[in-house]
Wavefront OBJ file of the C-alpha trace (Angstrom):
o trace
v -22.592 -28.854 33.549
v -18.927 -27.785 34.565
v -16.256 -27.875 31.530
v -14.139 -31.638 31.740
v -10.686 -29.272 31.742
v -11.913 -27.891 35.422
v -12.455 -31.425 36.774
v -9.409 -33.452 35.332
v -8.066 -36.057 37.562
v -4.644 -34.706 37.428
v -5.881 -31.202 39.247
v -7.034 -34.304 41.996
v -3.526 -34.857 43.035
v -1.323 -31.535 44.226
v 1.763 -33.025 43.314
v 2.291 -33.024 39.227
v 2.795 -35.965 37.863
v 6.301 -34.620 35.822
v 7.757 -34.592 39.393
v 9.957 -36.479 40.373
v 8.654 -37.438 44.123
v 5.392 -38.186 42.475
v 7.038 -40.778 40.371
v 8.805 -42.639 43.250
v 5.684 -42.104 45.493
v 3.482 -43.482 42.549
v 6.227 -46.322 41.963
v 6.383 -47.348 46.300
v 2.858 -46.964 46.719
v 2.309 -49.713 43.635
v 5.241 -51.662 45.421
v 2.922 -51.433 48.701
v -0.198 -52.510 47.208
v 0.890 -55.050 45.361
v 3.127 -56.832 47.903
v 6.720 -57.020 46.838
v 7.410 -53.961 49.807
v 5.433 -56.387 52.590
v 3.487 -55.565 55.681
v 6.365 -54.309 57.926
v 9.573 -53.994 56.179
v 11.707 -51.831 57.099
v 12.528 -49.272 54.124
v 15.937 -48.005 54.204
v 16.076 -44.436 52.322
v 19.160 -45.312 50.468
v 18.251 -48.352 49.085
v 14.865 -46.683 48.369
v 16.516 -44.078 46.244
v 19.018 -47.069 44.538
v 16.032 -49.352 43.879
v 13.857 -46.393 42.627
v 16.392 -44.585 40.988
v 15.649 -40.811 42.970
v 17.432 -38.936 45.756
v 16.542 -38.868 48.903
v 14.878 -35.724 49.503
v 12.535 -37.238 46.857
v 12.190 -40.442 48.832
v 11.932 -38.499 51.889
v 9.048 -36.482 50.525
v 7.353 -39.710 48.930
v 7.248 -41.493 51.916
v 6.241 -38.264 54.009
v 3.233 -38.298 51.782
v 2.114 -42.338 51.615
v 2.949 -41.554 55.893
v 0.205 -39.050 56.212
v -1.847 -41.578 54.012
v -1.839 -44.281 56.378
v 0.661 -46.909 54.371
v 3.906 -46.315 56.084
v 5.011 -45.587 59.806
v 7.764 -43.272 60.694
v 9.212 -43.530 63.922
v 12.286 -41.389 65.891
v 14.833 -43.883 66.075
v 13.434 -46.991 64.230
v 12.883 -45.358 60.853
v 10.012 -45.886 58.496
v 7.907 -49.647 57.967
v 5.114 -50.774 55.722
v 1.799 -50.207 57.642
v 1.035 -53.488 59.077
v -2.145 -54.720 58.055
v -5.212 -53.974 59.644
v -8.405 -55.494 59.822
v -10.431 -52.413 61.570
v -8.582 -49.992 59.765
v -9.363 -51.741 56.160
v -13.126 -52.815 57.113
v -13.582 -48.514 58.443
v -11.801 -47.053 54.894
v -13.650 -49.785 52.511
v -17.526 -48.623 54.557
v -16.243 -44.792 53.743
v -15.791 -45.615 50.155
v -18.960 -47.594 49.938
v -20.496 -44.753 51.252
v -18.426 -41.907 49.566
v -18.295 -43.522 45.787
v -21.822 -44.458 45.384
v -22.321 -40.983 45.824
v -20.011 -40.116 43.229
v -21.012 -42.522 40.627
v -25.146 -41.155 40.945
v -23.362 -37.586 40.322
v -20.860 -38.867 37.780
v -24.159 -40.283 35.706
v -26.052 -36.695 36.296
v -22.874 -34.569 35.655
v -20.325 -36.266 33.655
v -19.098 -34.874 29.748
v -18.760 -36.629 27.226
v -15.213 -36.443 27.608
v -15.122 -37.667 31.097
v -17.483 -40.659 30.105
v -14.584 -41.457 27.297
v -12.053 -41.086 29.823
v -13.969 -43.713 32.324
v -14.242 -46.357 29.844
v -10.720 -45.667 28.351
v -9.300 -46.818 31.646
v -10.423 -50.662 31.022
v -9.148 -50.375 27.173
v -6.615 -53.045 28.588
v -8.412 -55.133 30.959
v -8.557 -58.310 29.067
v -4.890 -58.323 28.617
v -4.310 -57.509 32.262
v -6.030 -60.695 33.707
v -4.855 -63.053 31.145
v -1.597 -62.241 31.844
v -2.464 -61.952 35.654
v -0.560 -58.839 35.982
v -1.119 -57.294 39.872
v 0.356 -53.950 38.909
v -1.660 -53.472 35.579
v -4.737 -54.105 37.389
v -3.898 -52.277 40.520
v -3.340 -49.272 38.400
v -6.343 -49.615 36.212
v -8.510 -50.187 39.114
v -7.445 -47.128 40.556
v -7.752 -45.172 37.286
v -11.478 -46.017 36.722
v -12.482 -45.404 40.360
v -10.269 -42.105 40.703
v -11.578 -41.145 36.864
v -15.232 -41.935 37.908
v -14.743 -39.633 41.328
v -13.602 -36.508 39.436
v -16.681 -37.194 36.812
v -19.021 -36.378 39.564
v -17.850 -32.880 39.761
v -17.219 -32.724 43.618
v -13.809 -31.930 43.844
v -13.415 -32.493 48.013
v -15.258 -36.654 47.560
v -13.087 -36.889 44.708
v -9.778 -36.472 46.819
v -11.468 -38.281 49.307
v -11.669 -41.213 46.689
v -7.965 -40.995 45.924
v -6.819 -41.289 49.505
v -8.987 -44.362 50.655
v -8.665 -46.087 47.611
v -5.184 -46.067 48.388
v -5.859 -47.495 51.670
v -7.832 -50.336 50.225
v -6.519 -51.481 47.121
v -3.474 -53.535 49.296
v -6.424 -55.768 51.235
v -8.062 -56.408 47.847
v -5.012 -57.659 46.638
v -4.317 -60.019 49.753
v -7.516 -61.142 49.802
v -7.434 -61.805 46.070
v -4.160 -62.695 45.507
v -4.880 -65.348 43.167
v -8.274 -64.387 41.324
v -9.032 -66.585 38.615
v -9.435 -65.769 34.971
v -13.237 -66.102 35.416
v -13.234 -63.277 38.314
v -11.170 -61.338 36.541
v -13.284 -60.795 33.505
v -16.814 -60.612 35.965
v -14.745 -57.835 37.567
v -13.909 -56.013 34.409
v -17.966 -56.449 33.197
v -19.109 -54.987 36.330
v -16.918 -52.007 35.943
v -17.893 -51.331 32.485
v -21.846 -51.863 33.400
v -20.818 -49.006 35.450
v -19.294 -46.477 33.053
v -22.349 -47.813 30.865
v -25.107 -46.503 33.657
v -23.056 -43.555 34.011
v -23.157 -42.934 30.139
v -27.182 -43.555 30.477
v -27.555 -40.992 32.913
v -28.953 -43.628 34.886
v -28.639 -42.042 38.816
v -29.697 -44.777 40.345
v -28.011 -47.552 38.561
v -25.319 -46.325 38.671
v -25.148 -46.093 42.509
v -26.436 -49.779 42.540
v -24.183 -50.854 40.321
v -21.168 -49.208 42.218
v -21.826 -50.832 44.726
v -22.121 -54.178 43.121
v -18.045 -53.259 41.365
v -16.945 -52.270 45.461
v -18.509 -56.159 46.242
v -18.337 -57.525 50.142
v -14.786 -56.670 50.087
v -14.239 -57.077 53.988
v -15.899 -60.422 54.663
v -13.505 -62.012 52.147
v -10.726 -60.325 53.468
v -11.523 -61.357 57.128
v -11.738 -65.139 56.240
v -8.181 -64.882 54.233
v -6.182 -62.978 56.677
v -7.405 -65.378 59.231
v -6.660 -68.272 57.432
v -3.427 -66.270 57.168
v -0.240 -67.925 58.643
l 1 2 3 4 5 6 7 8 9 10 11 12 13 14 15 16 17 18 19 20 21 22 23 24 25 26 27 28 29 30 31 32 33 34 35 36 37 38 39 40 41 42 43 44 45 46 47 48 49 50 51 52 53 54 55 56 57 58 59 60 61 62 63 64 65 66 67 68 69 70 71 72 73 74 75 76 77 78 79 80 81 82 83 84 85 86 87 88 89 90 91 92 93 94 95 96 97 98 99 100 101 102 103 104 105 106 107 108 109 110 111 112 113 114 115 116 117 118 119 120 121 122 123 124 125 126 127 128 129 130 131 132 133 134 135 136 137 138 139 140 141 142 143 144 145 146 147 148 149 150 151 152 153 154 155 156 157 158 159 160 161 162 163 164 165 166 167 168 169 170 171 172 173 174 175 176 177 178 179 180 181 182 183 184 185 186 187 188 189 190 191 192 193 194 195 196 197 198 199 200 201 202 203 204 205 206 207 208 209 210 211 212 213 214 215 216 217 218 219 220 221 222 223 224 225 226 227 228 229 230 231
């Protein structure tokens, strides 16, 4: 089994997280997902770098990076816009995940450490709080941190990456499409993602795929009927 220290999440991501471009990346890319920068806007590079508080070769690189991801377009002589949303493009990345993280969670149960099992179920330590407050951003971030957290468990470093990037690509749709969850989802959401870290911790293969796939849920049929219902 390969030490935690050569599979930390942190070794997932190229850009250190002491940067500063990985800060106002990290800080637009929440700002994207959760909806206060909305589908389309344009995004100025100065008031970037006033709102955020960076320059703008930081800004510059930030958005150069959530660009290549798929969540901003840059254009000669319009500038840079929220990636509209996209019904093809969301149902494509959420089937690659489906695929790609039940994969990961049957090798997180065989390979995960100790450690990296701590480190799964450390990233729900404030769930409860989250949806009673209904806090987008808290959850948004711990969602990613469990699934990103459960990729680098598995010990395959390229699906892991993988993970990061179309997470990233998905976690805006969820958000649409559940853009007022009630208390009650909320808290079956947080039990089905610590059934998984508990089939992971039982070195249960099998349940844990099954149950991974129960956390990812029929994401795109729920966002089809709201963004059609959508004025």
């Amino acid at each position: 089994m390969a030490d935690a220290h050569d599979r930390d999440v942190s070794q997932l991501d190229e850009w250190s997280p002491r940067l500063l471009k990985s800060r106002l990346y990290q800080r637009i890319l929440v700002d994207i997902i959760v909806g206060s920068l909305q589908p389309g806007e344009h995004l100025d590079e100065g008031q970037l770098a006033r709102r955020y508080g960076g320059g703008l070769a930081g800004i510059r690189e930030a958005l150069a990076r959530l660009a290549l991801e798929g969540l901003v377009q840059r254009r000669a002589r319009v500038g840079t816009t929220v990636a509209p949303l996209d019904l093809v493009a969301a149902r494509e990345a959420f089937e690659a995940r489906c695929l790609i993280e039940v994969q990961c969670a049957g090798l997180a149960a065989a390979n995960a450490t100790d450690g990296e099992i701590a480190a799964i179920r450390a990233t729900l330590d404030d769930g409860e709080q989250a949806v009673e407050d209904n806090d987008a951003r808290a959850l948004a971030a711990m969602d990613e941190a469990f699934h990103v957290t459960v990729a680098a468990a598995s010990g395959n470093r390229t699906l892991a990456k993988m993970v990061v990037t179309l997470h990233h690509q998905t976690a805006r749709y969820w958000l649409y499409a559940m853009r007022a969850p009630s208390a009650e989802d909320g808290l079956q959401a947080l039990a089905e993602h610590r059934a998984l870290a508990d089939a992971i911790a039982s070195r249960d293969v099998q349940k844990a795929r099954a149950t991974m796939l129960t956390v990812l849920g029929d994401f795109p049929d729920e966002m089809k009927r709201t963004l059609e219902g959508a004025p």
